[in-house]
N, C-alpha and C positions, 0 to 999 in steps of 0.2 A: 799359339793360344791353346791353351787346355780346356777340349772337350769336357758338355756339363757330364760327369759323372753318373754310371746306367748301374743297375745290378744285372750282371751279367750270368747265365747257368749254361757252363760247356760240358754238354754229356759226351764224356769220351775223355781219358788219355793217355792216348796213342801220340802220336808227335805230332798230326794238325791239331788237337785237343791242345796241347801244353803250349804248340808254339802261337794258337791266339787267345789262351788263357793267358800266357806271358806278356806278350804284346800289351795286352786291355787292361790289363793289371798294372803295367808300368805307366800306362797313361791314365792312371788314375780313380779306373773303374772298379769297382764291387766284382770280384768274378769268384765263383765258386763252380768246381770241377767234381763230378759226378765219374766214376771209375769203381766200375763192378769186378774188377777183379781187385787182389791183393797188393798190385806192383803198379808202378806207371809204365808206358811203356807201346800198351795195342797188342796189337799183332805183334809187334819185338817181344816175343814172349821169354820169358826164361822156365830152364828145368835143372836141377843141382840133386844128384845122384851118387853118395857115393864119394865124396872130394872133387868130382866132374864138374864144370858148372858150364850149360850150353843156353847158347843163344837159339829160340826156336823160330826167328824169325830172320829180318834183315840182316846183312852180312857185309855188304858190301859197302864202304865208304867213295862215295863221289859226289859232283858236284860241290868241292869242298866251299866256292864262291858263296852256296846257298847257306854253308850252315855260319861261316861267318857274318855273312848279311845278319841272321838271327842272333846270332850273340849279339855283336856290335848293336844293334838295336836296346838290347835289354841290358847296354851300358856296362858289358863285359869283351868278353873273346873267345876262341877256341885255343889260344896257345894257352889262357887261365883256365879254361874247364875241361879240358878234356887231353890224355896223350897220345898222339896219334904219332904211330911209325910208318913209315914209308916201306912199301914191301921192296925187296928187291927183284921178285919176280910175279910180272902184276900176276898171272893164271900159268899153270901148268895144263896143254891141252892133249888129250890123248884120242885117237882115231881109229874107226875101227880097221884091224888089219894093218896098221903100222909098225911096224917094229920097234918104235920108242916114241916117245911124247915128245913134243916139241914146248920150250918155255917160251913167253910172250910175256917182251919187257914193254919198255916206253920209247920214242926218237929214235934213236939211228940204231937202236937196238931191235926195234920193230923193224926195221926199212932192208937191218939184213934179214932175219927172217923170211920176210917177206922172196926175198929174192933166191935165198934159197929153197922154198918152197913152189915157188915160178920165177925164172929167169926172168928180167927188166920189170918185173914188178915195184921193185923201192921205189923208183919215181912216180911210179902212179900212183903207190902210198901215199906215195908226199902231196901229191895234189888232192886227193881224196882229202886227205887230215887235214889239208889245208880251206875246203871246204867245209867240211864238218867242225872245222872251228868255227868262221865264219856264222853256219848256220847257229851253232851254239850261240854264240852273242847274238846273233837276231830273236833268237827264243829266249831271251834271259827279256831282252830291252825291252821286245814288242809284244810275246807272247803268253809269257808264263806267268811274271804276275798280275795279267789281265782276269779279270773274271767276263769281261763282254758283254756285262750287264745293258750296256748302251751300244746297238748297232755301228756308233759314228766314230766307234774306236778301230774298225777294220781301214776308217778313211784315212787315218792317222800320214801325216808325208812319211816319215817312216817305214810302214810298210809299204805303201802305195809305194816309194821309191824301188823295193828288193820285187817287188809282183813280179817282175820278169824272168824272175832266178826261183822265186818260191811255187809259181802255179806246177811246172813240172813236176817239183819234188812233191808237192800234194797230190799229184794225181797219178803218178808211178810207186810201183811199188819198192821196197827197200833190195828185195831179191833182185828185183831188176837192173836197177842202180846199178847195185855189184856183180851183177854178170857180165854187163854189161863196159866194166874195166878189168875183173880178173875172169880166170878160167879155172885153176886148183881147186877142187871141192875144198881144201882145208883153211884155201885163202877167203874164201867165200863165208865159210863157218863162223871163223875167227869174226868177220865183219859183223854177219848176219846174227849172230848168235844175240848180242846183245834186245833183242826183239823178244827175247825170253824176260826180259827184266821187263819189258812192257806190256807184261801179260799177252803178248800176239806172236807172230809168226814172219820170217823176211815174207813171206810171200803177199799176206794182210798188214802189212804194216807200211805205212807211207815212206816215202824216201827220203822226207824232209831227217827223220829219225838217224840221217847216216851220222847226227851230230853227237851219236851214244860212243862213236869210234874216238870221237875225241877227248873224251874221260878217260878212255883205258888205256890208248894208245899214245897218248900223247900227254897229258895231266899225269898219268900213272895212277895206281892203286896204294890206298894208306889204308891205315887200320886205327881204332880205336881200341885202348888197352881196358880191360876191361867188355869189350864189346860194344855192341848196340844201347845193351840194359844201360851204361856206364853214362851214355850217352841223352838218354831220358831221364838217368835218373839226375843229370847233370842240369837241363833245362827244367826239370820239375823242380830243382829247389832255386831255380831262378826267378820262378814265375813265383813261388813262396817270399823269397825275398822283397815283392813286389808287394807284397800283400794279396796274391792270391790262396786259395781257400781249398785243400782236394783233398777232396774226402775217397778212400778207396773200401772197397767191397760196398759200395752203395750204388741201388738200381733203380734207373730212371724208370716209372710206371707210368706216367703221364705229360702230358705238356695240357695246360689250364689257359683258356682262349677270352676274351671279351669282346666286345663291341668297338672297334676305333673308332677315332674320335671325327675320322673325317665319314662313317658307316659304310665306305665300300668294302670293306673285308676285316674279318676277326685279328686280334692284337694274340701276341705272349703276352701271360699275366703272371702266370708261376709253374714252378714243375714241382710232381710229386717224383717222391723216391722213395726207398725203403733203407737203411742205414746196414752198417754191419752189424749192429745187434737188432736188427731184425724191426726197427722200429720205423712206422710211418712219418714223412718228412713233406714240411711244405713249405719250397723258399721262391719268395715275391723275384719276379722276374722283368727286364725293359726288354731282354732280348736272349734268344736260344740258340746255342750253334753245337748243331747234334753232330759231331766230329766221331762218327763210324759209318758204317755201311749205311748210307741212303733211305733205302728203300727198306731195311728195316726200321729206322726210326721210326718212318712215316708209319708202318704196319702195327707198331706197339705202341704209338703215344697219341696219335691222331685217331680220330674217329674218320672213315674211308671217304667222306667229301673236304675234306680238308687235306688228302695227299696230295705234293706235289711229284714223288716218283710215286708212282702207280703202277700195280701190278702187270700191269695191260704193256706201259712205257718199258716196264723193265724186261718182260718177257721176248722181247723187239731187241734185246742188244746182247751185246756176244761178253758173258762174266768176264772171258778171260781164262787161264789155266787154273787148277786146284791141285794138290801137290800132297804123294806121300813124304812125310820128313820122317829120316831116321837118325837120333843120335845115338854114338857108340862111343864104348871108352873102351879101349885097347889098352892093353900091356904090351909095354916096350915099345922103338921108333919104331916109324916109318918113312925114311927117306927117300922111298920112292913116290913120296906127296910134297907137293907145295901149300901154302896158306890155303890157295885159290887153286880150285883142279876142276877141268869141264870134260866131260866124255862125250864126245860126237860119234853117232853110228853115223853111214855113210847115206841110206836111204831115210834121211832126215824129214824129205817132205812127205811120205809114209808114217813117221812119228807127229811130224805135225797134225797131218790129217788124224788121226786115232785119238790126239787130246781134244781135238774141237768136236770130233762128231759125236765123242763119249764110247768110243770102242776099246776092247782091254788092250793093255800095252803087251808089244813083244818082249820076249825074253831079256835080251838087250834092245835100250834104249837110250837117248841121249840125258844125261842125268851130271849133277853139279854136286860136286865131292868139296867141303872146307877144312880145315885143318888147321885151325884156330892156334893152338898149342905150338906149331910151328914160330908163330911170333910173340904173344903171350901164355907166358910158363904158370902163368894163376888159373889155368883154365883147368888143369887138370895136374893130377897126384904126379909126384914126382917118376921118372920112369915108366910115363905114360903118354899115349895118345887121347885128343878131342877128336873124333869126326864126325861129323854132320854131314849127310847127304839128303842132297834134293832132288826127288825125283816129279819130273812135271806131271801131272795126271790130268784127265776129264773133270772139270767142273761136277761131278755126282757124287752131290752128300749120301747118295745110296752105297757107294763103294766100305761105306760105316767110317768105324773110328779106330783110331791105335791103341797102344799099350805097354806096358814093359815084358819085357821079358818075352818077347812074341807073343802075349797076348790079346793082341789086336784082335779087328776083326777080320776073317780068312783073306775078301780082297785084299787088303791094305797089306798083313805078313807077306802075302804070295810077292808083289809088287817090291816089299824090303828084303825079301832073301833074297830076291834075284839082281838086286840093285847088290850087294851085298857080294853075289856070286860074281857079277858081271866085274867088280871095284879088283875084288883078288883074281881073275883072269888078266885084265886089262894093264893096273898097273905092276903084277907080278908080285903078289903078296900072297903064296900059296895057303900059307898055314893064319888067314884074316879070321877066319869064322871061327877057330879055337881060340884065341886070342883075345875075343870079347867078353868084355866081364861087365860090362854094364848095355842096356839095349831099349831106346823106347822109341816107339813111332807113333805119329800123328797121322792123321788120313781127313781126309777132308771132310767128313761128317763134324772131327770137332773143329774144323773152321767157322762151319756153322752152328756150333752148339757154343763156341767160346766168343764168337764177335761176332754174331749174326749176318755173317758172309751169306752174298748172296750166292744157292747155291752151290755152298762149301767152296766157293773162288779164295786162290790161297792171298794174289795180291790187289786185285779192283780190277774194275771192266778194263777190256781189253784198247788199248793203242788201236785202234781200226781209224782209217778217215773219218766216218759217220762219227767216233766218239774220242776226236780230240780237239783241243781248242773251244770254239764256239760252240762244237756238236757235242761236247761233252754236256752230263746233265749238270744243272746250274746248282752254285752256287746258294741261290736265294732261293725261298720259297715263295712260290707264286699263289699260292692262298690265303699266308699268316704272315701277318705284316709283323718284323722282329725276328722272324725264325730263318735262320743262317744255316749251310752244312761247309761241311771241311772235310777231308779227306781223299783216300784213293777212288771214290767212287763219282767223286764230283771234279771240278776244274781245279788245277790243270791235270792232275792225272796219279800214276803209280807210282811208289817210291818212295823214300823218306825225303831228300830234298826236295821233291812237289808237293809230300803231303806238310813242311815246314811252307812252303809258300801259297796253299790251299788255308791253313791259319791263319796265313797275313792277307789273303782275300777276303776273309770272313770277319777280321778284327778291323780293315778297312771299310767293309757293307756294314760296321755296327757303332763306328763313328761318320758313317755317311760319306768316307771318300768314295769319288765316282771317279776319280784320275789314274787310267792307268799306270804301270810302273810300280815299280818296286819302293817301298815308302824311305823317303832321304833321312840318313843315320842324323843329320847334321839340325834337320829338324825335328826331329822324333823327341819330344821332349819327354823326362823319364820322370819318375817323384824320387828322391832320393833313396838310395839303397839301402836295405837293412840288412840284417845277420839271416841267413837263411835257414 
């Protein structure tokens, strides 16, 4: 049965923006999409320099189950929207002090790894992997696309049946886990390392999360041609096709409240915006799902007794990392890179601690090198390299902001030569820094000047016990009856396939499902498709 029809206004899109503007649109709703930048997209930012073209955001393809879910919903696929190649080596890892990098495939390609790196370790891989599958489908069925709106979902048989298996891994940490079956710092790394995608640390990060090991180690690593951009701009003409409405370079300056009807607490009624030619805009609203940063919406649209994150709330949880990005275009290969390339110093818990407390980073540090061009040749000019490196930083939008051409500001350049120096040390590329003919860096200042990150956090709060699952901040807004959030900052969490299932929470609280789970493809009814 088809929902009576809302007018819907989702500010943001970023991918939980498009993926519950797509959703509400295909069931029928009025939805129109507010995006102050140029592109769809978020934080998947793009920059084109040159014949260059980078991704300034997400990189990495997984959880491929999530994104299929979201096609198949909106009466499509991922084999028709999108081409995704399979890498053949998921990450190239380099260490400090090793003499050569070690590649990290998938199955029995991992298991010898492994065992080269500690003798009778493959089998313990294999049980590890085999639990972190496990946990993965218990977080897919029970937990992810829960918002937990209603306490009586934790009572579910369900989960009460796995309680036995889940309290440990909630209450130990991820570092733990795996010390506690390997010894090799680099077996350890490898495990741990994914803790960086969740904005936290093995050490802060619960143990339930060992089910990150079984994306990379066992699903393996794909790629989208075209990128991330390819990939939004793939769901953005979905949600079009639906008849929804996105409007880009236009800025939410308000959300407009009334009286509900039952008088315990104020309704959406309409959002103001400002268009891209600069003109004032008012469109009647049933429901708002402010699909960016939290706790900025709440600070720009609401007046301060109608926030549900509040400043007081937010100051209380841990952002998460914030990140110098540098992209570079190089003349000629470089075959000493893979797609995917991670650098681990050895005194890692030393580097973690200096991203949380906000202290400057050492010279070498642990930092994440892409190499895009390695599998799509459209990314850059013929006889050329893409790289993009990620260097983790302190949440301080005071570190400033990037620039081309070294023109950043001082923190932020000091932080990319040295990423830069440490890149041509490590993997033996003497003559890198001659070689660059294109150069721009981000710093975390404009995380926060570009998506009002809180700040300057490069992916949403941190993976900590305290802020996952139910502890994370909600969903719903507990003062504006109607007003909805989505994304990294709210349930379930970091990422692009949480921030696709953080829309399909928001596009469920806005036709009133309250049943956890993930919504059944088979029921999902669509309005018939148009030309997009």
């Amino acid at each position: 049965m088809q929902p009576e029809p809302k007018h819907v206004v989702v500010i943001g899109a970023g991918f939980s923006g498009l993926a519950s503007a797509g959703l509400l649109a295909a069931r029928g709703h009025q939805v129109t999409v507010l995006e102050q930048h140029e592109h769809v997209g978020g934080r998947s930012g793009r920059l084109e320099r040159e014949g260059f073209r980078f991704d300034t955001g997400p990189s990495w393809y997984l959880m491929p189950e999530v994104f299929e879910h979201w096609f198949t919903l909106m009466g499509s696929s991922v084999q028709e929207q999108l081409q995704l190649r399979r890498l053949p080596v998921g990450y190239r890892t380099f260490f400090e002090h090793a003499a050569e990098p070690v590649d990290v495939g998938t199955g029995q390609a991992a298991r010898e790894l492994f065992e080269q790196l500690e003798p009778g370790s493959g089998a313990k891989l294999e049980s590890y992997l085999a639990r972190a599958a496990t946990g993965y489908q218990l977080a897919l069925e029970h937990f992810l696309y829960d918002d937990f709106h209603h306490p009586r979902s934790l009572l579910r048989p369900g989960i009460l049946k796995h309680l036995p298996q889940l309290l440990p891994l909630l209450a130990g940490s991820l570092h733990g886990h795996i010390a506690r079956r390997f010894c090799s710092t680099p077996a350890r790394q490898i495990l741990g390392y994914p803790a960086v995608f969740l904005g936290s640390s093995p050490r802060r990060t619960p143990a339930l999360y060992q089910l990150m090991s079984h994306l990379d180690l066992s699903q393996g690593v794909q790629y989208p041609l075209g990128g991330f951009a390819a990939v939004a701009d793939a769901m953005a003409d979905l949600a079009r096709s639906h008849g929804a409405r996105i409007e880009l370079g236009a800025t939410a300056t308000g959300i407009d409240t009334g009286q509900n009807r039952d008088g315990h607490k104020p309704a959406v009624r309409a959002v103001r915006w400002i268009d891209a030619e600069g003109r004032e805009q008012h469109t009647t609203a049933d429901a708002v799902i402010g699909a960016a940063d939290a706790r900025h919406l709440d600070s720009t649209l609401l007046p301060q007794q109608l926030h549900t994150h509040t400043a007081k709330r937010f100051e209380s949880l841990d952002p998460g990392p914030s990140a110098v990005l540098l992209c570079l275009g190089i003349t000629g290969t470089l075959p000493q890179l893979e797609h995917h390339n991670l650098l681990f110093t050895k005194d890692w818990d030393d580097n973690f601690a200096r991203i949380r407390e906000g202290q400057p980073l050492r010279g070498e540090t642990s930092i994440y090198v892409c190499k895009p061009s390695a599998t799509d040749p459209g990314v850059a000019p013929a006889g050329c390299e893409n790289v993009f490196i990620l260097v983790p930083a302190p949440a301080a939008a005071a570190w400033g902001t990037g620039g081309p051409d070294g023109q950043g500001d001082p923190a932020v350049e000091q932080v990319a030569d040295a990423a830069i120096d440490q890149l041509s040390r490590w993997a033996k590329i003497p003559d890198l820094r001659e070689r660059i003919i294109v150069r721009q860096s981000i710093g975390p200042e404009d995380f926060a000047q570009q998506y009002g990150a809180y700040r300057g956090g490069a992916l949403g709060l941190a993976h900590t016990l305290r802020q996952s699952a139910m502890f994370r901040p909600s969903n719903r807004s507990s003062t504006v009856d109607g007003l909805y959030y989505a994304g990294s900052t709210v349930r379930p969490g970091v990422g692009v396939p949480m921030c696709l299932i953080s829309g399909e929470l928001a596009a469920k609280a806005v036709e009133g499902i309250s049943a956890p789970g993930a919504l059944d493809p088979a029921g999902f009814a669509t309005r018939d498709r148009t030309a997009p």
